[in-house]
VOTORVO-127055 format. One record per residue (C-alpha): residue number from 1; residue in three letters; chain; y, x, z. Coordinates in steps of 0.001 Angstrom, whole numbers, always signed. Last residue first. Layout:
     k     r   c        c2        c1        c3
   NUM   ALA   A         Y         X         Z
...
% end
This chain:
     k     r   c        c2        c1        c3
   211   UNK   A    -18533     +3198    -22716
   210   UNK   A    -15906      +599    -22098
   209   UNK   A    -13154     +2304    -24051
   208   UNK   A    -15148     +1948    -27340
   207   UNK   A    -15949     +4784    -29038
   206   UNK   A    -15136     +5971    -32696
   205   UNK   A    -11393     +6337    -32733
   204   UNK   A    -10286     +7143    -29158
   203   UNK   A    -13759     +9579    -29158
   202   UNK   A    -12624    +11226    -31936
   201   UNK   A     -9717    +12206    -30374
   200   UNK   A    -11266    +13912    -27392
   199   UNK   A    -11385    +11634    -24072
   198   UNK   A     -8458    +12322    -21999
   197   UNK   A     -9145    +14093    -18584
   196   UNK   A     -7560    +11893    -15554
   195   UNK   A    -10616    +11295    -13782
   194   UNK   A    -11070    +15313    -13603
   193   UNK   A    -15066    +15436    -13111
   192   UNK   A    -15407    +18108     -9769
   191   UNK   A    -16428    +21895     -9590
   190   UNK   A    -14972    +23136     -7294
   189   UNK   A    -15423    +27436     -6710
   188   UNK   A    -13829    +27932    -10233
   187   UNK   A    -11407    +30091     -8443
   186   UNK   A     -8356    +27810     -8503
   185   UNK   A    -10628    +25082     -8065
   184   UNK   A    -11254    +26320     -5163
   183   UNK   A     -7588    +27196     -3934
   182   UNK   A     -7321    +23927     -4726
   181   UNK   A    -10025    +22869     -2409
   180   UNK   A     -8932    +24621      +458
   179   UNK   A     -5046    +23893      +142
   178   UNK   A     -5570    +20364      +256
   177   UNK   A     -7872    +20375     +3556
   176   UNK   A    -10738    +19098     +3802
   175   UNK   A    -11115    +16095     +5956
   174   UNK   A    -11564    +13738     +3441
   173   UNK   A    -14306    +15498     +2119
   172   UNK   A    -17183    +13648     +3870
   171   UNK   A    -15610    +10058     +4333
   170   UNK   A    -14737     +9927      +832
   169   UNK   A    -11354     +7356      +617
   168   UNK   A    -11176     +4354      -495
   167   UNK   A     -7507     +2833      +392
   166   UNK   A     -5788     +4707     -2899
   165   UNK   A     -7362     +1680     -5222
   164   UNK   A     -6112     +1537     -9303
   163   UNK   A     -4811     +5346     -8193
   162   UNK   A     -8379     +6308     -7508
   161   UNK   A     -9275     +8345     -3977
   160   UNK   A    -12765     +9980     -4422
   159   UNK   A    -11357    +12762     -1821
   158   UNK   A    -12657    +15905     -4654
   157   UNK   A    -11946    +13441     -7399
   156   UNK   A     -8483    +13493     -5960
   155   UNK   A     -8238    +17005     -5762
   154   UNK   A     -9434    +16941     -9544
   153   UNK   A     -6569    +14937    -10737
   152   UNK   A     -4240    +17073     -9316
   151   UNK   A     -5727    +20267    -11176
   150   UNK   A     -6251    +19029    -14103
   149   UNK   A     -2622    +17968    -13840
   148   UNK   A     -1346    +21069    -13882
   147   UNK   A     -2884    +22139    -16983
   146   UNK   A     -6143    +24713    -16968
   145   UNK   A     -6247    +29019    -16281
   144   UNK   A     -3463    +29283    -13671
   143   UNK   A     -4318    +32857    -12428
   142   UNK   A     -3280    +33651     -8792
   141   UNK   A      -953    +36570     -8557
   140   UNK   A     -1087    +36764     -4292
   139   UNK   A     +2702    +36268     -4188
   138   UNK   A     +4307    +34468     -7075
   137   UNK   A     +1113    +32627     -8712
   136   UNK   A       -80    +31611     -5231
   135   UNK   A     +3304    +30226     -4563
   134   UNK   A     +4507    +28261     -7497
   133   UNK   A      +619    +27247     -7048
   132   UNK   A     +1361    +25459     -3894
   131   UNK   A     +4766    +24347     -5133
   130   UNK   A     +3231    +22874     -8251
   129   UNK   A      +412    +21160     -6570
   128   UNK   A     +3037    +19803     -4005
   127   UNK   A     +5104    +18279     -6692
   126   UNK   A     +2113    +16553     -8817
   125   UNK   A      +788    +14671     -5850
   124   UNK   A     +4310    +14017     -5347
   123   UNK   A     +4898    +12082     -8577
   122   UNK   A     +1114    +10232     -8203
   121   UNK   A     +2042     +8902     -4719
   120   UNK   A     +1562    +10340     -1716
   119   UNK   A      -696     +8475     +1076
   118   UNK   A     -3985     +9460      -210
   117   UNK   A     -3061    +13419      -184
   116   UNK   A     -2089    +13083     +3507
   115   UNK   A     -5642    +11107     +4269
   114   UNK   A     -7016    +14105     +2228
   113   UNK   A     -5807    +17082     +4170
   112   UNK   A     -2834    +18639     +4773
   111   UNK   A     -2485    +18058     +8390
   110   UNK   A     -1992    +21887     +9358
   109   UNK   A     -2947    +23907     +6881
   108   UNK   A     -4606    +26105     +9204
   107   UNK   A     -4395    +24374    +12411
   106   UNK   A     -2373    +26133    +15917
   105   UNK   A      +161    +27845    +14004
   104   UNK   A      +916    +31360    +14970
   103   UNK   A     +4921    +32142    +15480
   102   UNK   A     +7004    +33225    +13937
   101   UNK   A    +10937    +33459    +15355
   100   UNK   A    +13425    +32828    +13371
    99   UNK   A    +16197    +34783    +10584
    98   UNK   A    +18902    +32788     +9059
    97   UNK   A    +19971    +34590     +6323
    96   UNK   A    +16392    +35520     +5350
    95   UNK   A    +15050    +31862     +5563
    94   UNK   A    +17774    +31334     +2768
    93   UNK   A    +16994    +33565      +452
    92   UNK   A    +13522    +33118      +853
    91   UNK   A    +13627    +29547      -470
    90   UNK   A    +16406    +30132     -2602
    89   UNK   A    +13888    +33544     -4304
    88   UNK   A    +11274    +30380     -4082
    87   UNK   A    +13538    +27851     -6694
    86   UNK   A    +13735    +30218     -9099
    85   UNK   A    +16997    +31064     -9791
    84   UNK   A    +18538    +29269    -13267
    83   UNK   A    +20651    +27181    -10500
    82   UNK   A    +22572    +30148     -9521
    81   UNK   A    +26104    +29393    -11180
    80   UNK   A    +25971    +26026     -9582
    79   UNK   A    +26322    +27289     -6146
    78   UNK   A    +27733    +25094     -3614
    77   UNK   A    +24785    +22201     -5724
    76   UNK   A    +22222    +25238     -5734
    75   UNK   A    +22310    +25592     -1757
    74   UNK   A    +22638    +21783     -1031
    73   UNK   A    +19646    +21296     -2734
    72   UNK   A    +17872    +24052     -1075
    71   UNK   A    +19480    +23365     +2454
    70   UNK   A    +18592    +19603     +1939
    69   UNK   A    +14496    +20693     +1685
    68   UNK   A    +15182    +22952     +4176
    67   UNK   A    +15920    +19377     +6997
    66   UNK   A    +13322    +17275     +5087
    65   UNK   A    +10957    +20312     +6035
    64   UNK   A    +12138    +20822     +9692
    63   UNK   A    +11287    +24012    +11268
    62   UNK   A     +9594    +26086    +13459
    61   UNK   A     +8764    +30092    +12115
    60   UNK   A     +6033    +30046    +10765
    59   UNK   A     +2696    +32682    +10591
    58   UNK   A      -688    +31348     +9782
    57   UNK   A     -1670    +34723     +7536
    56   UNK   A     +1547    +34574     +6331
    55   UNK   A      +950    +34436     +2526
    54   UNK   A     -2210    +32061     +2194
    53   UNK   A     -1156    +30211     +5562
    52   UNK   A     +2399    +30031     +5790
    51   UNK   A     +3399    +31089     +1755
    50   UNK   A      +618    +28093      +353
    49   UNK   A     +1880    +25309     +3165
    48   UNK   A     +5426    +26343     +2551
    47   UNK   A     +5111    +25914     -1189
    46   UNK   A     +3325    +22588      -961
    45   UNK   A     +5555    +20965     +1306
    44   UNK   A     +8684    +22719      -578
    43   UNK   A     +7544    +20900     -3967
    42   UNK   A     +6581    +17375     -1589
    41   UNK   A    +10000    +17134      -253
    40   UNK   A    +11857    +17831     -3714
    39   UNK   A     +9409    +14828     -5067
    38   UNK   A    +10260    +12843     -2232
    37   UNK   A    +14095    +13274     -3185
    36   UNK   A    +13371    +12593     -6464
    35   UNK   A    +13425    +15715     -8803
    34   UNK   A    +16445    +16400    -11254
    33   UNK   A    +18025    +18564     -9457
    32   UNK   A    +14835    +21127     -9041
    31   UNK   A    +14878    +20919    -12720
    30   UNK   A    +18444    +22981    -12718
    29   UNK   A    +17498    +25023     -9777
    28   UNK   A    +14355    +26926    -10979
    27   UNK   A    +10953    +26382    -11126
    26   UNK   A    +10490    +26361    -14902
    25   UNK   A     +8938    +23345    -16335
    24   UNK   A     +4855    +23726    -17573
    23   UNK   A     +3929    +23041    -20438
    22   UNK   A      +616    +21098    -20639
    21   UNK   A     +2002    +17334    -21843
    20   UNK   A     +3614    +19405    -24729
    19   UNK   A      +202    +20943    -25785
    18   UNK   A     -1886    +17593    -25487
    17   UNK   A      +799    +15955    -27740
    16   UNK   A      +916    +18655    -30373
    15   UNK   A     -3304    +18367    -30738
    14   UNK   A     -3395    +14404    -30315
    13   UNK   A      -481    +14429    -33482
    12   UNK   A     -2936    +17360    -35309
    11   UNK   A     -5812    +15464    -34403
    10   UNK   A     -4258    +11864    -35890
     9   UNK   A     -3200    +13988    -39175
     8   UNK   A     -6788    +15924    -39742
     7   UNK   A     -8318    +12070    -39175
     6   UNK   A     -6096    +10711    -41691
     5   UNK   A     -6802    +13561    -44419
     4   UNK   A    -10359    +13222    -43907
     3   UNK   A    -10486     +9971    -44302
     2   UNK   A     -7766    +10181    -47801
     1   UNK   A    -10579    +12724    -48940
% end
């Protein structure tokens, strides 16, 4: 009985953890502030890359994405009463009040690919994925069936890039672009082994790590 009792404790502690580490922030001003400035960077890389050539067909207007990543932040720090709007109303806010030119861009997804994903660091990884879905979810209604970071970790399954080594890199994806395979995985089109999956509880207790 007192097993019992400690295992039902230890699954109920994994249980509560695994459901905290899956909630999601919301998108808005106030967490945007409290993103690195690469993380900021890698949000509105994401988005942009998603609303261009998911939304827009391949449509942009030029522009400089450290440059609108400081009109964002600058936007919700002049306005502090608007930093509970989601961060992609201020995205198209903005663009709207200062209307350009579109015009087709020469590469889908332009040089999102997996060299791109092997230079960004875990944080980022984790910032574009949630602009690129901030986007899919908004406009085309995309379904967000696992956690976030299934979905990271599986990209980089998909390039066979490892934190302990970000150098290797699979010669035969690497060229795909980000967007592509999460829009895969999305769709249960990918099917990769997510390095970053925790092994069930009873597999801390029972197995060694080594196995």
């Amino acid at each position: 009985m007192r097993v019992f009792c400690i295992l039902y404790v230890v699954s109920l502690i994994f249980s509560v953890n695994v459901a905290a580490d899956t909630v999601e922030p919301r998108y808005d001003g106030e967490w945007w502030l409290t993103l690195t400035e690469d993380e900021k960077l890698a949000f509105y890389e994401g988005f942009d890359d998603c609303y261009v050539t998911d939304v827009k067909n391949g449509y942009s207007p030029d522009k400089t994405y450290a440059l609108e990543r400081n009109k964002i932040t600058k936007y919700y720090l002049d306005n502090p009463g608007d930093q509970s709007e989601y961060i992609y109303k201020i995205i198209i806010k903005l663009e709207n009040e200062n209307p350009r030119n579109l015009h087709l861009m020469k590469e889908r997804h332009q040089g999102y690919d997996g060299e791109l994903w092997r230079m960004y660091i875990d944080s980022d990884h984790l910032a574009f994925v949630r602009g690129y879905i901030d986007c899919r979810v908004t406009y085309l209604h995309s379904t967000i069936s696992k956690p976030i970071k299934y979905y990271v970790g599986s990209i980089s399954s998909w390039y066979g890039i490892v934190l302990t080594d970000p150098g290797e890199i699979n010669e035969k994806t690497g060229g795909d672009k980000i967007g592509d395979v999460l829009v895969r995985l999305l769709e249960d089109k990918a099917k990769v082994e997510d390095p970053s999956s925790p092994k069930k509880w009873w597999q801390k207790i029972f197995w060694r790590s080594d196995k």
